[in-house]
N, C-alpha and C positions, 0 to 999 in steps of 0.2 A: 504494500500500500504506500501511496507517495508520502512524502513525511512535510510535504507545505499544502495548507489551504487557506482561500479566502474567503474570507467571507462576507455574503452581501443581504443587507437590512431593505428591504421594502414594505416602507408604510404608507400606506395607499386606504383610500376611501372607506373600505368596506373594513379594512384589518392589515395585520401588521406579519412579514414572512421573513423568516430568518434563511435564508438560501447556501448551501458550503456549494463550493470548487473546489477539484483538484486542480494540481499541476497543468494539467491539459484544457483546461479550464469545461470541463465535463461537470455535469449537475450531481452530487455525491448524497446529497439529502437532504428534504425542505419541511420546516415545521409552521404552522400558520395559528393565530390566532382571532378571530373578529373582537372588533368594540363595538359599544354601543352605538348605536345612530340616534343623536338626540332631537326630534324634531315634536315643535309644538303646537298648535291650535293654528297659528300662523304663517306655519310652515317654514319656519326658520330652521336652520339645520345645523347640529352643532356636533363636536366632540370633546369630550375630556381626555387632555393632554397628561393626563398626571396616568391615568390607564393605557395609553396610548405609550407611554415609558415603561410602564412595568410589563408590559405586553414585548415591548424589544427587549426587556431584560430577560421574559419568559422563553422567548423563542431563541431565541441566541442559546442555552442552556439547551434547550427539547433538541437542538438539531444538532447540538455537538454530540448530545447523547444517544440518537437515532442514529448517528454517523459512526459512532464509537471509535470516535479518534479521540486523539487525545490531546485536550485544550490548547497545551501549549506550542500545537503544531499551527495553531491560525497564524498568519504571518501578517494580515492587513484587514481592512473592513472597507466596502465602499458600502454608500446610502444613497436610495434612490426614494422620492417621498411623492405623494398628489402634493399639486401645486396650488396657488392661492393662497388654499386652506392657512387662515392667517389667526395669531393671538400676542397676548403680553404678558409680560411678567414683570416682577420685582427684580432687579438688578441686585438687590441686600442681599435675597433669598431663594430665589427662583421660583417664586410662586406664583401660579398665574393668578390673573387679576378676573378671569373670566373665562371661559369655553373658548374651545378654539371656532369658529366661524369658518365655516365646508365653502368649497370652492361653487358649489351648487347655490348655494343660499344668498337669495337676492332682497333681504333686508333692505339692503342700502341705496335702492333704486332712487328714494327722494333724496338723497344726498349727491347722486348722480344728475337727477335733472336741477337740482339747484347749483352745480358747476357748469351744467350748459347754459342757464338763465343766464350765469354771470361772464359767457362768452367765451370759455378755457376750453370745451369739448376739442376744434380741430389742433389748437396746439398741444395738447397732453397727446393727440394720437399723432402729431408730427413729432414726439421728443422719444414716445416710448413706443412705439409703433404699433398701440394698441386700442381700440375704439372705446371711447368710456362707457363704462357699463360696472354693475356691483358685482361682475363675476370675477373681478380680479382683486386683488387684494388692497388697494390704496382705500377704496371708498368704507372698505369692511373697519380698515384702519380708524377711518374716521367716526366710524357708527362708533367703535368701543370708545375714541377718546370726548363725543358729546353726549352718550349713553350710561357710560358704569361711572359711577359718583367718586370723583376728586380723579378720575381717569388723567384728562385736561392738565391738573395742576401739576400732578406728582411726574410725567410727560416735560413739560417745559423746568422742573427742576433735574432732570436727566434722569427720575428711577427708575423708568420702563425700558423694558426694549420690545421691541414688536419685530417680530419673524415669521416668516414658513415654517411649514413641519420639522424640515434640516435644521434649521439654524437653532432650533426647541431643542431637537435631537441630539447636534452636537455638543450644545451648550450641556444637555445633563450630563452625555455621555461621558464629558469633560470634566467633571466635577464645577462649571462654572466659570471655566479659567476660558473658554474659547467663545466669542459673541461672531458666528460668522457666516455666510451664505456664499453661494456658487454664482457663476454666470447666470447660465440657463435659468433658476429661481428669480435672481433677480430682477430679469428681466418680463417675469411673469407677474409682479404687483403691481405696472405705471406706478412706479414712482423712479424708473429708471431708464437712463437716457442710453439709448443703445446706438447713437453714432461715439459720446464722448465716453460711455463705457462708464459710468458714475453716477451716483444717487445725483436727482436733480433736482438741485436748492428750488428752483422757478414751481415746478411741479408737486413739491414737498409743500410749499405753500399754498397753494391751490386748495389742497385738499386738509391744509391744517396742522401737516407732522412734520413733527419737529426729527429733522436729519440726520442729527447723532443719535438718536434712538435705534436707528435702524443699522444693522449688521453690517460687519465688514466684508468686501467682495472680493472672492478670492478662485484663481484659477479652478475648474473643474478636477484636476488632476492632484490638488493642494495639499500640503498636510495639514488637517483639519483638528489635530491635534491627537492626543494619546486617551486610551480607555482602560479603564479592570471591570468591568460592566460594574458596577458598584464592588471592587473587590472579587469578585467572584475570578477573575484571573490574577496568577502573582504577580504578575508581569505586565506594565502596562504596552498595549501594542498600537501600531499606528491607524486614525482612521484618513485614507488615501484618497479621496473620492467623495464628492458628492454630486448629486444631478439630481433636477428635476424627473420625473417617470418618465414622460415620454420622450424626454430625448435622450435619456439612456436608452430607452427602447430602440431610437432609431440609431444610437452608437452601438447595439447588440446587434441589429439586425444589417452592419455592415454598409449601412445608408451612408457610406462616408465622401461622396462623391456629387458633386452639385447636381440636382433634376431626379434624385432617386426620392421614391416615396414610398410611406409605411401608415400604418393605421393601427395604433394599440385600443383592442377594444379590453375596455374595464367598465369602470362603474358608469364614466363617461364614456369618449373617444376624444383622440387628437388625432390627426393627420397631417401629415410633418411633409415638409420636399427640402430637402438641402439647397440651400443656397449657399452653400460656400460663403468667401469673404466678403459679397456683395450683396448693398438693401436692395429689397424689392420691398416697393409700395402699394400693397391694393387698395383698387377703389371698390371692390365690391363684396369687402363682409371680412374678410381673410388678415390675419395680424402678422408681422414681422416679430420675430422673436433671436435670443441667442440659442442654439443646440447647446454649446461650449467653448469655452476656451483651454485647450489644452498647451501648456509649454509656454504663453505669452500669444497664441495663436487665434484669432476668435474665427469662429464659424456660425453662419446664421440662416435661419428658418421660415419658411412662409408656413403658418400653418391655421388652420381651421377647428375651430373644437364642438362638440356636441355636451349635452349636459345630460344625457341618458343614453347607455346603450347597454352594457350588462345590466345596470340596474332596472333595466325594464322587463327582465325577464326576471330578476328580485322582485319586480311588484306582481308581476303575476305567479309566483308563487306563494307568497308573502300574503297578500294584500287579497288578491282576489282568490286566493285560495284555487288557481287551475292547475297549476303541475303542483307533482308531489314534491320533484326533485328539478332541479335548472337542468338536466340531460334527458328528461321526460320530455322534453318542448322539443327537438327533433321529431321524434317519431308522429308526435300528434299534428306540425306542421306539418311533415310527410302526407299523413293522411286527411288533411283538408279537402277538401270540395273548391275544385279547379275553378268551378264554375262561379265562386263564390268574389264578392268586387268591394269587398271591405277595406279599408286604410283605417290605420293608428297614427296618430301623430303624436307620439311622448312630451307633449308643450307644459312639466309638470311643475317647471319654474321658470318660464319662458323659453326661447328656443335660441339657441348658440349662433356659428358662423352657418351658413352666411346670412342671416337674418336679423340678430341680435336685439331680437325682439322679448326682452325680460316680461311683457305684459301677458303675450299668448301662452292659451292653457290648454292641455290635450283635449282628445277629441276619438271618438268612433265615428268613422262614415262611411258609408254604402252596406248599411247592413239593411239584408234582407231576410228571408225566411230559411234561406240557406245558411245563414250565420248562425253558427253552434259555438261550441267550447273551441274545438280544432280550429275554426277559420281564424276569430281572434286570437288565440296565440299564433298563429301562421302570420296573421297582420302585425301584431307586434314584435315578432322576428326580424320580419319584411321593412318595421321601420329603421332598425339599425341600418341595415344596407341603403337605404334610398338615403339618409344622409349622410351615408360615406359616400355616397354617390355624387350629392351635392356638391360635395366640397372637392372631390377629385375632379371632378370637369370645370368646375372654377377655376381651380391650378391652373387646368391644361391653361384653359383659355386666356387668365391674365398673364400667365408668366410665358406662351406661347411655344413651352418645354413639352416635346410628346411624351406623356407619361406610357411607358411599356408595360408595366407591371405593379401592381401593390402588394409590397410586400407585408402584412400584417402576425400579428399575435395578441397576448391574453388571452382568459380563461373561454368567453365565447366563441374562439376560432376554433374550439372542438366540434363545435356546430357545424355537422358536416352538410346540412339544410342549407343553414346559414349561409357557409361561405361559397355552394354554388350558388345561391340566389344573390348571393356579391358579384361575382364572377356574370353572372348571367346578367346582369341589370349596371356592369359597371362596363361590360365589352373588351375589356382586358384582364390575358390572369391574373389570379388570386397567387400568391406564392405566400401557405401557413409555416411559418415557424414551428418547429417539433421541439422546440425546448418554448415552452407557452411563456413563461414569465421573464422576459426579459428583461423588463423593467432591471429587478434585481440583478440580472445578469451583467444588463450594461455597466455598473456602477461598478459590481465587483470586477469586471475587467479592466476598466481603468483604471480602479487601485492599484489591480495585480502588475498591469503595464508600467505604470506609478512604481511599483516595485522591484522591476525588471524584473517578475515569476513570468508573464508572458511578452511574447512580442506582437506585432503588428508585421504581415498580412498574419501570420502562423496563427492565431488563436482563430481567428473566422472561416481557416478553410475549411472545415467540416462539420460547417453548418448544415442539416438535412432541411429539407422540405417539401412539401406535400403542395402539389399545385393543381389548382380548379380554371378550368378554360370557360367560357361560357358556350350555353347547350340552346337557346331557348332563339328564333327566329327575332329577324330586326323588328318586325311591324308588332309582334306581340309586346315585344321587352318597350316601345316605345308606346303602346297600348297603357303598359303598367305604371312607366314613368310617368306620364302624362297625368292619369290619376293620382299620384302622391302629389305633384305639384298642386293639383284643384283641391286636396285636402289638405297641405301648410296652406294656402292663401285664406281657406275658410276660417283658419284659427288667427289671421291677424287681422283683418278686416273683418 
């Protein structure tokens, strides 16, 4: 058995995965946790960060000991986390001041149109390349410091610090001593200027925060500092890595080259195209972001995000009580009735790129007498892919790059339904990742690269994958299309 592993922390939406590599950077054993999803009368959506740490403490443990290696072989850690998802703490203590605030939760939408009242909307989306809206962390920022009482004050005397999940995460894992965040992160809050690469005084004011509150920026590849997970190692080891989820995703899945694109389905989706070292500006829905900066090198992102797409087959287990289990929803799709002309639009807190319409709220339409249990889950399936569809021909079309392939992963791309009805409805193949969670993978790769345990091309060549052509005639697939759009336009108007 090799005698080095890394190891990679993914906290993400639903729960938190402790993931090991070997040397080869081959998957050795993965332990997972879920937390609570705190959502109330109002549909605000929250998490407890204090659970959300003892949850990485818990899995870090479960998967050394499912591995049965032994501790002191971990040689690095990289962290890959959902993005947004913002909160504060005590600088004295560490103690949050409040729930963390879900990348989902659009609380903040009136603090959104009263920065557009006062005229900031297009220059915050020319600083940070990203459209104002409360799905990104700046405005969430602002709800906690006019919302949680003395927030405001103890802020401008410097006791807070306000982060992403990483910067929460490093800061425990570090006993306190490390305040600090990635590229990629950062530039997922607007509050960050992605041509000057730094928190931006102009836009910090806009929205109210105060700028040294907020974490220090530091390469994707960085040392993020040292860990014992609280003791529990004698030794403390380095953590090498950190990244937002999906573009570790798109750093796992080899997307390293300008016009490739990937699709992580999770609780959301993002859909990513490499832009290499150059901005692209869209006009029509789509945000420039950073991937990462490795070595002092930035690389950057056109990408589109969804706010439901595993999660919707969480509500239909969950919620409406129709599968027993998320891999039940295959077969029941399968046996749908062809004939049957239903759409879902998952509008459960408004709807993402390219629409960015925080007001619209789902919807069933075209049901008829043929719509049973099977059709609506078939419909709800069917709406993950039509807004990965969305957003991949927006690509094509603004950035004028021929997209060849989508390369995708997470836990829904076992949905072998699923990803021919992507395939079939996007006209390009589908290319599934056989190691699903990349997320984690990504991170802990570039620890390990970080580390010189692996190098670059060598760790990506034997990647497998499983790839779906599309099956289904033009005039039908454009039949189908045509229908999801008349059922997004009925939930915004």
């Amino acid at each position: 058995m090799p005698d080095t592993f890394v190891l990679g922390i993914d906290q993400s939406t639903q729960g938190t995965k402790g993931l090991l590599f070997d040397e080869t950077g081959s998957l050795v054993a993965r332990c997972d946790l879920l937390h609570k999803q705190i959502i109330n009368e109002k549909g605000w959506i929250e998490h407890d960060p204090v659970e959300i740490y003892q949850n990485v403490l818990a899995v870090v443990k479960a998967v050394v000991e499912k591995a049965g290696i032994n501790k002191t072989s971990i040689a690095t850690i990289g962290i890959s986390n959902q993005r947004e998802t913002v909160m504060a703490w005590q600088k004295s203590n560490g103690k949050p001041i409040y729930n963390a605030i879900v990348w989902q939760c659009a609380r903040a939408e009136k603090i959104c149109q009263r920065i557009v009242l006062e005229g900031y909307g297009e220059k915050i989306k020319a600083i940070t390349g990203l459209p104002l809206s409360p799905y990104f962390s700046a405005a969430k920022i602002s709800w906690l410091l006019e919302n949680i009482v003395g927030a405001r004050q103890r802020a401008e005397a410097n006791e807070l610090c306000f982060g992403t999940m990483d910067s929460w995460l490093v800061y425990c894992l570090t006993g306190g001593t490390a305040f600090k965040t990635d590229y990629s992160n950062a530039s997922r809050t607007q509050l960050f200027n992605i041509k000057d690469l730094t928190w931006d005084l102009d836009v910090c004011q806009m929205f109210g925060i105060p700028r040294r509150a907020l974490p220090e920026v530091c390469d994707s590849n960085a040392l993020y500092g040292t860990t014992t997970f609280d003791g529990w190692l004698d030794e403390p080891i380095p953590i090498h890595a950190v990244l937002g989820d999906s573009q570790a995703a798109l750093f796992a899945q080899n997307c390293n080259s300008p016009g490739m694109v990937k699709a992580t389905y999770g609780t959301g989706s993002s859909v990513m195209m490499n832009l290499g070292e150059h901005i692209f500006s869209s006009k029509s829905g789509l945000v420039t972001s950073i991937a990462w900066r490795f070595n002092g090198k930035i690389s950057y992102v056109l990408e589109g995000n969804i706010n439901y797409a595993g999660a919707v087959i969480t509500w239909l287990k969950d919620d409406l009580k129709l599968l027993a289990s998320a891999e039940e929803s295959q077969e029941i799709a399968e046996n749908s009735n062809n004939d049957d002309q239903s759409y879902f639009v998952p509008a459960f807190s408004g709807l993402g790129a390219p629409y960015w319409n925080s007001e619209a709220t789902g919807l069933f339409t075209g049901i008829t007498r043929v719509t049973g249990r099977a059709e609506m889950v078939r419909a709800a399936l069917d709406s993950i892919a039509y807004q990965i569809t969305d957003i991949v021909q927006l690509m094509q079309k603004e950035s004028t790059i021929e997209i060849k392939e989508l390369c995708v992963d997470g836990g829904p791309t076992k949905n072998a339904y699923l990803m021919q009805f992507q395939a079939d409805i996007l006209k390009i193949p589908v290319q599934v990742s056989q190691t699903l969670e990349l997320s984690g993978m990504g991170s802990a790769i570039a620890a390990g690269i970080a580390m010189k345990i692996y190098t670059q091309p060598d760790i990506f060549r034997e990647r497998k994958r499983l790839k779906y052509d599309g099956k289904i005639q033009v005039s039908r697939r454009e039949f189908l299309y045509d229908g999801w759009k008349k059922a997004v336009n009925r939930t915004l108007f």
